[in-house]
C-alpha positions as CSV (number, residue, x, y, z in Angstrom):
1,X,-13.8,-5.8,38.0
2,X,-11.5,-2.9,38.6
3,X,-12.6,0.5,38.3
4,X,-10.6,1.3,35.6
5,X,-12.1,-1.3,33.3
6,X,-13.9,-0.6,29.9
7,X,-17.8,-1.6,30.4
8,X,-19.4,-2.8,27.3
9,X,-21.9,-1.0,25.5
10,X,-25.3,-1.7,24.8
11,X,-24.6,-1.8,21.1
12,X,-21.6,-3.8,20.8
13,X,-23.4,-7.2,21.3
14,X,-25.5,-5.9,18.4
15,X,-22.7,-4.7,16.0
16,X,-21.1,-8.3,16.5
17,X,-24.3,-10.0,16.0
18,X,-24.2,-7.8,12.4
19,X,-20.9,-8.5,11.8
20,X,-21.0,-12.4,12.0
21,X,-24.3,-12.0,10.3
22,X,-22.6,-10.4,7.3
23,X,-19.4,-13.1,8.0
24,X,-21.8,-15.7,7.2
25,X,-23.8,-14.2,4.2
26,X,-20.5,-13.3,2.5
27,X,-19.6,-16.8,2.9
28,X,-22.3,-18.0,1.2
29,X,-21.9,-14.9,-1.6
30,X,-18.7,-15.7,-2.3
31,X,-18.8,-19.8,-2.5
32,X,-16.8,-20.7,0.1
33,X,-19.1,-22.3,2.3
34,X,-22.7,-24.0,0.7
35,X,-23.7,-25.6,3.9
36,X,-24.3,-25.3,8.1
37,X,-21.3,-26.9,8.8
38,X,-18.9,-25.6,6.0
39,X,-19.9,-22.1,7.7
40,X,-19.1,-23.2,10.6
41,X,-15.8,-23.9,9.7
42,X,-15.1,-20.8,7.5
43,X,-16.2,-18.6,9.8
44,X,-15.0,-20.0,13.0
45,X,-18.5,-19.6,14.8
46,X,-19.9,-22.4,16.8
47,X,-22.5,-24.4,15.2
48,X,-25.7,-23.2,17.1
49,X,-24.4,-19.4,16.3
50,X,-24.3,-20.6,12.3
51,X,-27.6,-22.3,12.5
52,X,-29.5,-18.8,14.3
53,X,-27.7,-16.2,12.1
54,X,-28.6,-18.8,9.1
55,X,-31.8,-19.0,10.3
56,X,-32.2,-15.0,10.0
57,X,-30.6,-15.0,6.8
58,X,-33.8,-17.7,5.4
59,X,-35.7,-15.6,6.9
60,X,-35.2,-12.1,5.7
61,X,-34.4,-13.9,2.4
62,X,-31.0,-13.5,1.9
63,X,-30.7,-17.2,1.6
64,X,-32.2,-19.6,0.4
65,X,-32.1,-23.7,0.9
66,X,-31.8,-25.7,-2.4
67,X,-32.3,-29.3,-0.8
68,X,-29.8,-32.1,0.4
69,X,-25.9,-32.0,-0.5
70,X,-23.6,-35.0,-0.5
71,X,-23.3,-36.7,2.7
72,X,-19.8,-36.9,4.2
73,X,-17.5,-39.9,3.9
74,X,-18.3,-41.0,7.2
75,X,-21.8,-40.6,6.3
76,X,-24.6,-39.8,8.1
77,X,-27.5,-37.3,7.4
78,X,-26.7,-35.2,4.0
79,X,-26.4,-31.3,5.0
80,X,-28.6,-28.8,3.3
81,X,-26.9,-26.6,0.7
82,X,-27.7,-22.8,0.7
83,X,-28.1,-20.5,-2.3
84,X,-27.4,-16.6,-2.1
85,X,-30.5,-14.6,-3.2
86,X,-29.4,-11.7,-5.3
87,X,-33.1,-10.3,-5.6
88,X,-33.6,-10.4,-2.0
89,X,-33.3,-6.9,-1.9
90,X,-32.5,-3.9,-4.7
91,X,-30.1,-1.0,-4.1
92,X,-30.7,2.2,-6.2
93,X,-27.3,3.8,-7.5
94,X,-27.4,7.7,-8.5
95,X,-24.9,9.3,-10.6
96,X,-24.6,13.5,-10.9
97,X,-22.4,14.2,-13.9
98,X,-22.0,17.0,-16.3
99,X,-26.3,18.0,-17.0
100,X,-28.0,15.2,-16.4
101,X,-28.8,13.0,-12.8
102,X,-28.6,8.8,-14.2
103,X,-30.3,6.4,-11.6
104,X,-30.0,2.8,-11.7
105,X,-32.3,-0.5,-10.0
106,X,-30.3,-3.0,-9.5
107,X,-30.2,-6.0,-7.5
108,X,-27.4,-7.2,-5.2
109,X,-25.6,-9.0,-7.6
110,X,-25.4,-6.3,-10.3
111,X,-28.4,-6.8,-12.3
112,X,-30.7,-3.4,-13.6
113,X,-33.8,-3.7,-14.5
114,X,-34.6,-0.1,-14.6
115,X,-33.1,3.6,-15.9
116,X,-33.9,7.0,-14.7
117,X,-32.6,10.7,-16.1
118,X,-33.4,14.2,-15.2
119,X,-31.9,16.6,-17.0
120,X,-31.1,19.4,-14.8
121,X,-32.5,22.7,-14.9
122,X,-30.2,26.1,-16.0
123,X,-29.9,27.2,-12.4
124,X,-28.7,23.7,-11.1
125,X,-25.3,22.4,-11.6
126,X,-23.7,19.1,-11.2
127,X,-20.7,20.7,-8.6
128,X,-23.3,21.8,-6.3
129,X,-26.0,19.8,-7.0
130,X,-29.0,20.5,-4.3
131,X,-31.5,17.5,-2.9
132,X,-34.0,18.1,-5.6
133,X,-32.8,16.6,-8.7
134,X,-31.4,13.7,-6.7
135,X,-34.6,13.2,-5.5
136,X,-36.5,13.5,-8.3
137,X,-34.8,10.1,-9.8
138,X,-35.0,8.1,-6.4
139,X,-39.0,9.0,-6.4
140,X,-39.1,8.3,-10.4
141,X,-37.7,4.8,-10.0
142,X,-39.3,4.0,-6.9
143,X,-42.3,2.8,-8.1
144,X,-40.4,0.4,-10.2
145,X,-38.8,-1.4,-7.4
146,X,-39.8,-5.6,-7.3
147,X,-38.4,-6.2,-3.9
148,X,-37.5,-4.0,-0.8
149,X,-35.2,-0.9,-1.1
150,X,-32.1,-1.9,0.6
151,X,-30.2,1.3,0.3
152,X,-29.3,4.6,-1.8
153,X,-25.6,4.8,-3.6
154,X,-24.8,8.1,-4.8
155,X,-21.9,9.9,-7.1
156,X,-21.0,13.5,-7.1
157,X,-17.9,14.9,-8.9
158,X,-15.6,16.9,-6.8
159,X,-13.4,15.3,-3.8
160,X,-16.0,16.6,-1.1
161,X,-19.5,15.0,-1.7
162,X,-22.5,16.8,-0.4
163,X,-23.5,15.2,3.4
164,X,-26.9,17.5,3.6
165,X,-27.7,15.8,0.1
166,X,-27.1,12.3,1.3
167,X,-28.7,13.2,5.0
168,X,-31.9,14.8,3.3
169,X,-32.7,11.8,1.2
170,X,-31.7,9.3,4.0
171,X,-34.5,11.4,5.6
172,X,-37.0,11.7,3.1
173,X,-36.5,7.8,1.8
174,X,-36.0,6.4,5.4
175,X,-33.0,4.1,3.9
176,X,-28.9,4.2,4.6
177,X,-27.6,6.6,1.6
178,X,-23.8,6.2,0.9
179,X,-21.9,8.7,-1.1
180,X,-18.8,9.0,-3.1
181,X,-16.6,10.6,-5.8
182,X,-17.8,10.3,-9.0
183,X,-14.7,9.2,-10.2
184,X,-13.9,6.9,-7.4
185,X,-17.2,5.1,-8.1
186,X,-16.8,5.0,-11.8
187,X,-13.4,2.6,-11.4
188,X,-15.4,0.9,-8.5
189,X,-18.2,-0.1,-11.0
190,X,-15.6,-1.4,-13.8
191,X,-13.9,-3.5,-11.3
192,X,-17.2,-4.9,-9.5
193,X,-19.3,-5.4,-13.3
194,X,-17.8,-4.5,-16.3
195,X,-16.8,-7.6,-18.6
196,X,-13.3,-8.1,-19.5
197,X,-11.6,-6.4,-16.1
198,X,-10.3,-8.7,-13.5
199,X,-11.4,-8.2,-10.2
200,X,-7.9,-8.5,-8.4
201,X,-6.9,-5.4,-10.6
202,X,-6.0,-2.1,-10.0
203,X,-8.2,0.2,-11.8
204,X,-7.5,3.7,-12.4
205,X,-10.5,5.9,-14.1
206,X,-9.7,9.3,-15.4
207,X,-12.7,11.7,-15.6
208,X,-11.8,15.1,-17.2
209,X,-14.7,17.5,-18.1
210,X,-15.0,20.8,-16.0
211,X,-12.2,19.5,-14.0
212,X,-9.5,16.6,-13.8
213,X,-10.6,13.3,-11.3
214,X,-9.0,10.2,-10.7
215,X,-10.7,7.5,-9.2
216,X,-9.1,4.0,-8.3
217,X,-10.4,0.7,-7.4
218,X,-8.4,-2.8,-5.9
219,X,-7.9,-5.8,-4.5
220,X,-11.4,-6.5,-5.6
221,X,-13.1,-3.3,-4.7
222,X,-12.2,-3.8,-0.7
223,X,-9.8,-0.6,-2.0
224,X,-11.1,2.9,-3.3
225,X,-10.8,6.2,-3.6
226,X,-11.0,9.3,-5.7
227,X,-9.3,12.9,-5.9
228,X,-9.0,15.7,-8.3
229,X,-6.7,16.1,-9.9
230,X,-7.2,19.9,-11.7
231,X,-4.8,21.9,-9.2
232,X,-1.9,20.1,-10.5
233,X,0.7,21.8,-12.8
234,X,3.0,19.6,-15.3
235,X,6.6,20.2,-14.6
236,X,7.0,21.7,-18.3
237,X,4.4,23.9,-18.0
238,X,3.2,27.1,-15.7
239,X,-0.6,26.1,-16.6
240,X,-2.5,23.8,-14.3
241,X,-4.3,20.3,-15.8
242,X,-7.9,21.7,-14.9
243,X,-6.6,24.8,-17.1
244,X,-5.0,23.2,-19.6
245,X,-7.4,20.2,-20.0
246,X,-11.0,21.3,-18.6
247,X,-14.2,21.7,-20.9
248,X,-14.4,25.6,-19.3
249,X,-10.7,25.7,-20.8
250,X,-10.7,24.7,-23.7
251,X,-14.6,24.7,-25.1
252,X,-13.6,28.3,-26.3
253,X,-10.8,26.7,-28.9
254,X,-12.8,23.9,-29.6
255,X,-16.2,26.0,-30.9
256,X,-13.2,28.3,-32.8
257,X,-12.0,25.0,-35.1
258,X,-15.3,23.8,-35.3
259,X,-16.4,27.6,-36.5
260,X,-13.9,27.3,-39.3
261,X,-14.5,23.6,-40.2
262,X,-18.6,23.9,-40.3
263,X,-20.4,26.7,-38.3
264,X,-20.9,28.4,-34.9
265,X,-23.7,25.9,-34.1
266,X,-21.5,22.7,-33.8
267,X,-21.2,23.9,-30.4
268,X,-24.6,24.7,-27.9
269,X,-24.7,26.9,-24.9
270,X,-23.3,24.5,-22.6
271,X,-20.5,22.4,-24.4
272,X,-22.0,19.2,-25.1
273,X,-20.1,15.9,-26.1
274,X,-21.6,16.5,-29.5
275,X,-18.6,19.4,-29.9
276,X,-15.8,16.9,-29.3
277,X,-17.5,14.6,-31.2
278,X,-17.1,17.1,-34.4
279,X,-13.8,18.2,-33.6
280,X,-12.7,14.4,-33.7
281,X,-14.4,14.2,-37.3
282,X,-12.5,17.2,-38.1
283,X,-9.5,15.7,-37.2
284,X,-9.6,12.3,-38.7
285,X,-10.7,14.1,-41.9
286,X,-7.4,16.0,-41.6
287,X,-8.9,19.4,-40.6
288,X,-5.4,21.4,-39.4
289,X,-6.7,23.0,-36.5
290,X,-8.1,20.2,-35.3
291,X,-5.2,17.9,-35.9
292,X,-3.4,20.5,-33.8
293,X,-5.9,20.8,-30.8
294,X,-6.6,17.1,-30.8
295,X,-2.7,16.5,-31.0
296,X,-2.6,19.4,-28.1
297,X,-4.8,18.2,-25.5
298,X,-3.3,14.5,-25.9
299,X,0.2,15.9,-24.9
300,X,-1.5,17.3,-21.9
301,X,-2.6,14.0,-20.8
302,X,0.1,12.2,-21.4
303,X,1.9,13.4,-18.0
304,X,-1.2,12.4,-16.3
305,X,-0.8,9.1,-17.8
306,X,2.5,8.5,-17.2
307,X,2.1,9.9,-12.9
308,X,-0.8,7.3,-13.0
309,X,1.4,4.4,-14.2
310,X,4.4,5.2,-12.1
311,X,2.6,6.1,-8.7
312,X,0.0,2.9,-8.6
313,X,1.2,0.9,-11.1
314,X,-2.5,-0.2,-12.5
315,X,-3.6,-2.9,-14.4
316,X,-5.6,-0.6,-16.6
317,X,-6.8,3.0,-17.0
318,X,-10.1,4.7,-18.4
319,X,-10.8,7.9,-19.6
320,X,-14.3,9.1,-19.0
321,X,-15.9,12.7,-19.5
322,X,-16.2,14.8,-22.4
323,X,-12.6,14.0,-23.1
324,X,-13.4,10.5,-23.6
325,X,-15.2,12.0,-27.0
326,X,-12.3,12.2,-28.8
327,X,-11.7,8.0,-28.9
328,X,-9.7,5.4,-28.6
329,X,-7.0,6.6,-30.9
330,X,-6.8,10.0,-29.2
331,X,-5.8,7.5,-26.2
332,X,-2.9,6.1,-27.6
333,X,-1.4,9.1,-28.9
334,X,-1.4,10.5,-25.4
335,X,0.0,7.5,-24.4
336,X,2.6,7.4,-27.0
337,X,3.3,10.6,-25.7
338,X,3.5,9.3,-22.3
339,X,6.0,7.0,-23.5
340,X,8.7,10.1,-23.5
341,X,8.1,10.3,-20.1
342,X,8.5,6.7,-19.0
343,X,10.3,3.7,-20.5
344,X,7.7,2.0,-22.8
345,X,7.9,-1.1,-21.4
346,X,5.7,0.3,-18.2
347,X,2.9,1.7,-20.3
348,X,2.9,-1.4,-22.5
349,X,1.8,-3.3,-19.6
350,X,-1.6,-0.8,-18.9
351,X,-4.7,-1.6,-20.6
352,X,-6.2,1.8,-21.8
353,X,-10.2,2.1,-22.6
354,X,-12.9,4.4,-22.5
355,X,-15.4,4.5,-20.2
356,X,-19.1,6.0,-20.3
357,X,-19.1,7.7,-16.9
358,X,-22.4,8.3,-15.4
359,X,-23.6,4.4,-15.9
360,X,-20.2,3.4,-14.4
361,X,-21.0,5.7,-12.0
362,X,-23.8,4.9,-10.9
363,X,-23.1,1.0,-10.8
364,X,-20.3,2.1,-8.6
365,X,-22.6,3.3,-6.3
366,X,-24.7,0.5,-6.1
367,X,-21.6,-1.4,-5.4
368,X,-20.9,1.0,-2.4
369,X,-23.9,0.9,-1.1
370,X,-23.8,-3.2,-0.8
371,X,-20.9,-3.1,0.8
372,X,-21.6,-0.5,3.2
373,X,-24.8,-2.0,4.5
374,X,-24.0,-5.7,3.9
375,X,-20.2,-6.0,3.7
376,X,-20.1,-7.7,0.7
377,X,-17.2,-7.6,-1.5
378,X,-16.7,-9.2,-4.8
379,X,-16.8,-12.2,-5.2
């Protein structure tokens, strides 16, 4: 050996040990190998390799054997078919968004069985969110776990989550803890379990509530990411999108229409959804001001829309956050507006719906978290 030649490390015999043992469990995830020797082939590993790592797989439970298969046509023995175990192991997703930290169980193929809030206190905010609240909702749904804790997902808005939140609970709860952009997680949710949404599409999800986000999701959630969007300013306009289209920008106008329509108290202390709510009653009973804000805030979108469409060109697009209040046909009129922007045709071929955020969320974190510690994809 010359001098100059790279020694192995210690660990890299153990990171390829994981990564063929995660080769060979996605194999089985995804269908495209049910036996010893179909993994074998699929994976390109000798046969004794397949029949240890399977044999770790049994048993830590990941797999499971479901009896003889069909023999080949040469004959000879018939090969035992393996099952994936989905309940091998659960994964706890946490989303932080607007007042309230959502926690989910679920198992590894998507399935809750359990639901955790904590509202947060007055001197706590979701931008900044410290350990505690985040904590409280891991310890609150602990106790409600049926098989071992696999690993923590966790959603914060902004495009900087918090590491010391992530390293304190990896700490406290002695499991891997995986973070990402609320946003980014809510498309990467959609795409992994939401009905109805392909999982080769590109997903785009809009959040806009004290700022703008977008996160995206694709080629079957192998692809994601999430920014915000809020510093940007529309060519037409001096304003910026996070103060043009941000709850803190416009909550002011909204409780003013709302104070002419019914009273002062349609809108609380900290802007709930209940205020856009009301001010899209107002305007589908016809209420001017509210016709006009509505009417407003969809023209603002619209060039969002219409960047969206012509930068990624997605297969579909979901508004989440208080925004999302105002419905499905506040929607299409920004993206009726967005058709001035863009030849129709292009927008006719994006699927717009609305998403509820923090459950997305949170799903989408589950989803990171599997694929982080067990490199499973979609299947």
């Amino acid at each position: 050996m010359s001098a100059t030649a790279p020694l192995r490390q210690p660990g890299s015999m153990e990171q390829l040990r994981r990564h063929n043992l995660h080769l060979v469990l996605r194999s089985v995830y995804s269908g495209a190998a049910e036996t010893r020797a179909e993994l074998a082939v699929v994976t390109g590993l000798t046969k004794p390799t397949v029949s240890t790592l399977v044999q770790e797989l049994l048993a830590d439970g990941y797999l499971s054997e479901l009896g003889p298969g069909r023999s080949s046509v040469s004959g000879g023995k018939r090969p035992t078919l393996l099952r994936f175990e989905p309940r091998a192991r659960q994964v706890i997703g946490i989303s932080v968004v607007g007042r309230r930290v959502l926690g989910v169980i679920s198992d590894l193929a998507g399935e809750t069985s359990a639901l955790h809030v904590r509202e947060l206190e007055p001197d706590e905010h979701a931008r900044d969110v410290g350990e505690r609240p985040v904590r409280d909702v891991v310890s609150g749904l602990l106790p409600q776990l049926d098989a071992p804790l696999l690993a923590i997902g966790l959603g914060l808005p902004g495009s900087v989550p918090g590491p010391e939140v992530a390293a304190g609970l990896a700490r406290r709860f002695e499991v891997g803890v995986h973070v990402g952009n609320q946003a980014e997680l809510s498309a990467l949710g959609q795409l992994a379990y939401a009905d109805g949404v392909g999982h080769g599409a590109t997903l785009v999800n809009l959040i806009v509530d004290r700022s703008v986000e977008m996160g995206v999701a694709m080629a079957g959630g192998r692809v994601h990411y999430g920014s915000e969007l809020g510093a940007l300013t529309p060519a037409n306009g001096s304003l910026s999108l996070a103060e043009t289209l941000s709850w803190d920008a416009v909550r002011s106008r909204v409780a003013g229409v709302l104070a002419q329509w019914r009273s002062p108290a349609s809108v609380d202390d900290e802007g709930s959804a209940v205020s856009y709510l009301r001010l899209r009653a107002a305007a589908e009973l016809g209420e001017p001001q509210a016709v006009a804000l509505v009417a407003e805030l969809a023209g603002a979108l619209a060039p969002v829309l219409a960047w969206v469409v012509a930068v990624l060109r997605p297969d579909q697009i979901s508004l989440g956050g208080r925004l999302g209040d105002l419905g499905g046909q506040f929607l299409e009129t920004a993206k009726g507006r967005a058709c001035d922007l863009l030849p129709p045709e292009e927008l006719e071929k994006v699927d717009l719906s609305l998403a509820y955020t923090d459950q997305l969320s949170a799903m989408g974190a589950v989803a990171l978290a599997i694929q982080a510690e067990l490199e499973l994809l979609l299947p």
